[in-house]
N, C-alpha and C positions, 0 to 999 in steps of 0.2 A: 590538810593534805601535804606531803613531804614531797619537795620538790625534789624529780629526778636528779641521779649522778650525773654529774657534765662530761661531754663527750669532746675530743678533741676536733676542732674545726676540719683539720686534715694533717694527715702525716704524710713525713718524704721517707721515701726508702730509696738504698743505692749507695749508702754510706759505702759499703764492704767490709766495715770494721764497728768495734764501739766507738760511739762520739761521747771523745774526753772532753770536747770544749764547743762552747759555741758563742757566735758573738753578732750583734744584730749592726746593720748600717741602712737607717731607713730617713736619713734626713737629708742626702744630697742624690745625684743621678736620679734616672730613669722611672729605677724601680729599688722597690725596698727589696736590701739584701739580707742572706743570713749567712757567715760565714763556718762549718763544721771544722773537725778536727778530727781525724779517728784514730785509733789504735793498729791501723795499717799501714800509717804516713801517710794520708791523702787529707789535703784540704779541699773542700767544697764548697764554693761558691753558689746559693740556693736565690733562685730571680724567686721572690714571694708571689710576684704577680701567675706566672704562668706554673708557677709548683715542680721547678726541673731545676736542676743543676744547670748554672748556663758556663762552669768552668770547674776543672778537677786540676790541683796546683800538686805537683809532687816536688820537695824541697829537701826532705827529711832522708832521703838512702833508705825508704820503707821503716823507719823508725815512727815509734809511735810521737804522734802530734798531741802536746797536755795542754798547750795554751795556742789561741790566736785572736788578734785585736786588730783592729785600723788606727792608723794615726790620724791626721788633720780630713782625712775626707777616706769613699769607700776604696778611693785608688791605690792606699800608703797603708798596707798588713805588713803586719809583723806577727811571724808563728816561731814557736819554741817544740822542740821537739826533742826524744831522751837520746838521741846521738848527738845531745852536746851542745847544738849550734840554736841560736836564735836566729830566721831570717829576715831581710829585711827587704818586700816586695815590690814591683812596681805593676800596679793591674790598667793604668791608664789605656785608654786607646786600644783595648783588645789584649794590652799584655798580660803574660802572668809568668813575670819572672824574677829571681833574686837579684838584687842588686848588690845586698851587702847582707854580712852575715858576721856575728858575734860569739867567740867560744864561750862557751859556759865551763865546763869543765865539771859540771853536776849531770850525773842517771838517773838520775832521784826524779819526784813527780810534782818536786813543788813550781807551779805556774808563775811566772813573770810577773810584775806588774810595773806598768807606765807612766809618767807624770810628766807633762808639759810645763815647765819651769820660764820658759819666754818666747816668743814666737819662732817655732824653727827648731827649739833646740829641748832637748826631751831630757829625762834620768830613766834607765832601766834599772830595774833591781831585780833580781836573780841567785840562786844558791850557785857555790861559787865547788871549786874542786874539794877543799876540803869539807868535813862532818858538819859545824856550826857556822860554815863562812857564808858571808851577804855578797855578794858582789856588784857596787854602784857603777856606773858604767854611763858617761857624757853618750848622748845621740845627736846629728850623725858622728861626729868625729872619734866615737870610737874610743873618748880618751877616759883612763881611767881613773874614776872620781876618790874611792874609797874600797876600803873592806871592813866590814864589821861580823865581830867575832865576839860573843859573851865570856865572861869571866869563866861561867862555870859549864860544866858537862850537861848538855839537854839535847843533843843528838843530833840528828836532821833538821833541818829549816824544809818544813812541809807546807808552809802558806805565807803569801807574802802581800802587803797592802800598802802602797806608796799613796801620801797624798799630802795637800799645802793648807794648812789651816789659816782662816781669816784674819788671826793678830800674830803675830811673832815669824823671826827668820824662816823657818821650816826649811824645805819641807820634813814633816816627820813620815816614821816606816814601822808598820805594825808588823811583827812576823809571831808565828807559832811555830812551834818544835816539837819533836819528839819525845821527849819529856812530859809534855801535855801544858808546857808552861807558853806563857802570852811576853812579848818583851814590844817595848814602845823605845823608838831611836831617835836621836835628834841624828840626820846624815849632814847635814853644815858643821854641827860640831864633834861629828865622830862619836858619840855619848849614848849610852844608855839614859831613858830617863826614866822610866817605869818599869818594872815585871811582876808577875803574878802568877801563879798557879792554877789553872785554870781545871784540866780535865786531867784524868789519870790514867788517860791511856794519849798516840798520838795526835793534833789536833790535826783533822786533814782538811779544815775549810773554813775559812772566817770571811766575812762582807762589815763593812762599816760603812756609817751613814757620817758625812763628816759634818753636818749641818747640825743633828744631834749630838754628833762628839760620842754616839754609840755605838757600839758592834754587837757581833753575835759568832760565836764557831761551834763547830761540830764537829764527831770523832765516831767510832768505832761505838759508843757509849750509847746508852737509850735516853741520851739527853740532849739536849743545846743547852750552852750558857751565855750570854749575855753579859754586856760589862758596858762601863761609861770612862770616858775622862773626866777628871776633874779638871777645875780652873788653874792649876798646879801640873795640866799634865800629870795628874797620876791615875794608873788604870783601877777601879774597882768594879769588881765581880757580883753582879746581882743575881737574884732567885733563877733556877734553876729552871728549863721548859722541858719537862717530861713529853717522851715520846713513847710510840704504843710500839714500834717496833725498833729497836737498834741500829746505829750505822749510814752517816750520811756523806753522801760523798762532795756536795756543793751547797751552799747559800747564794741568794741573791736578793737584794733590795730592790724593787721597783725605784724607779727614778724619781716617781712622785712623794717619793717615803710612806706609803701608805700598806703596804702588802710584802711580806716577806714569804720567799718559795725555795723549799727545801726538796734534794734531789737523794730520793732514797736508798738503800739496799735492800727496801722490801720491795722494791720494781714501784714506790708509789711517789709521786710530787706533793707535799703537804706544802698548803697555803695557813698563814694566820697573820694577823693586822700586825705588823710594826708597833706601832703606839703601845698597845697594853699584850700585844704576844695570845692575843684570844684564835684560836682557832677558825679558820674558814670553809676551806674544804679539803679533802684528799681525791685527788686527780688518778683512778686506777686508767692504764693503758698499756704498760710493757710487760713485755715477758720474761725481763730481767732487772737486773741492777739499773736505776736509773742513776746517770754518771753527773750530768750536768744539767744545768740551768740557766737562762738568759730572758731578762724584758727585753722586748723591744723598745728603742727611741721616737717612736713616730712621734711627732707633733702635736697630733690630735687624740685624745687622749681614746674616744672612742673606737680607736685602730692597733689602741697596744696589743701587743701578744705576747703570752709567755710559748717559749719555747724549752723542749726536754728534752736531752740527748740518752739513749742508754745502752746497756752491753747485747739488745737482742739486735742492736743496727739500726733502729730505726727514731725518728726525731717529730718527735705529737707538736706541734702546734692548737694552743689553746685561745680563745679568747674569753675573759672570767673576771669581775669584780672591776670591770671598766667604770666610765664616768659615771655618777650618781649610786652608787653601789655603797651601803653602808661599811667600810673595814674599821669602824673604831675598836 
């Protein structure tokens, strides 16, 4: 007998907007949080215990919110928004306010991404004002580290992956373009060190696992593709993962490395194992484009959740292939 479609534990409504972004903080304070992002410039602060907003951050001039993260604990967010600015919050003690803030000088949609480099002190990376520009940027001081800009014409920088590999200077920066091409950066030494061709239309979402040295992105296309590092730092492209309906707006890796969740355009969340890319489940719940995806961090692994943000406003919390759950 076929076991039932799984049903989301519970959903939050109240967004007011689609949620482009979501990002979980569930290992220090009170209570596990989830931070939204919507296409209204509202961020949401979600208390997971009592299932309410216990804060709504407006930072953005009603511009839409495409990224938002914490730094070192749930008190220190940082959200990027398309009017330009990156914020940079302080939520301690009941606050919820900007402290410092960052121009970008990009409208574009491609999301931020963070890297802690020594206690204290961080690298943002960001599309910059012009077409193909990166923009590194020291935190807090604001000071700026570099620009990286490719030889050749590949359009927009639509996704961006900072991170410090276990051997060598790093840290290195995965970005995708509109082009549909993959480029891999040494940001210490301002260098290109890999590129590749990936998809043939724009790539709008990549996740890497850096313990495998693998990624995966996704496009407009009715595929994902997958690619590794070599021990050379050079990217190669393997087999292709057909999808049954076109168009994905996010990736995300479980933190365990075991489960990969894909956030659709056919309103659906497809799960499949990491490891071998075998299929799990498809999670139907919205009535629209589902935009983004987030694991939660909890601890204990029987408390993870995935969470989905999508264009109908509302955000499904799931709990599914928890501990002892086959995903090979």
């Amino acid at each position: 007998m076929s076991r039932p479609p799984p049903s989301p534990i519970y959903t939050l409504r109240g967004a007011g907007g689609a949620l482009n972004t979501l990002h979980f903080s569930c290992l220090t304070g009170d209570a596990p949080l989830l931070f939204s992002g919507s296409q209204k410039g509202s961020i949401h602060v979600w208390n997971l215990n009592s299932r309410r907003a216990e804060k709504v951050l407006e930072g953005h001039s009603g511009s839409s919110v495409i990224w938002v993260s914490t730094l070192q604990s749930a008190d220190a967010l940082i959200s990027q928004g398309r009017d330009m600015w990156v914020c940079l919050w302080d939520l301690s003690e009941g606050r919820g306010e900007v402290v410092d803030s960052v121009w970008t000088g990009s409208v574009g949609f491609c999301q931020g991404s963070v890297l802690e480099t020594s206690p204290g002190i961080r690298l943002l990376a960001c599309a910059g004002q012009q077409t193909e520009e990166i923009k590194i940027i020291e935190l807090p001081s604001k000071t700026p580290v570099c620009t990286l800009v490719p030889d050749a014409k590949l359009g927009m920088v639509m996704c961006l992956n900072l991170w410090q590999p276990d051997s060598g200077p790093g840290p290195l920066l995965l970005a995708g373009y509109e082009a549909g091409s993959l480029l891999l950066w040494d940001v210490t030494q301002r260098s290109m060190l890999s590129q590749i061709i990936v998809h043939s239309e724009p790539i709008m979402c990549l996740t890497f696992d850096p313990k495998r040295l693998r990624g995966i992105s996704g496009s407009s296309e009715k595929m994902l593709f997958p690619w590794m590092l070599d021990g050379q730092n050079n990217l190669q492209l393997q087999e292709c993962l057909p999808l049954v309906n076109p168009g994905v707006s996010q990736l995300c890796i479980r933190g365990d490395g075991k489960v990969l969740a894909s956030a659709g355009w056919d309103h659906r969340v497809r799960l499949f194992s990491w490891k071998k890319l075998r299929p799990l489940a498809v999670l139907q719940h919205h009535a629209d484009m589902v935009l983004s995806v987030a694991f939660s961090n909890h601890q204990d692994p029987k408390l993870r959740l995935l969470a989905a943000g999508s264009k109908d406003q509302r955000i499904s919390l799931w709990s599914i292939y928890n501990e002892g759950a086959n995903t090979g």
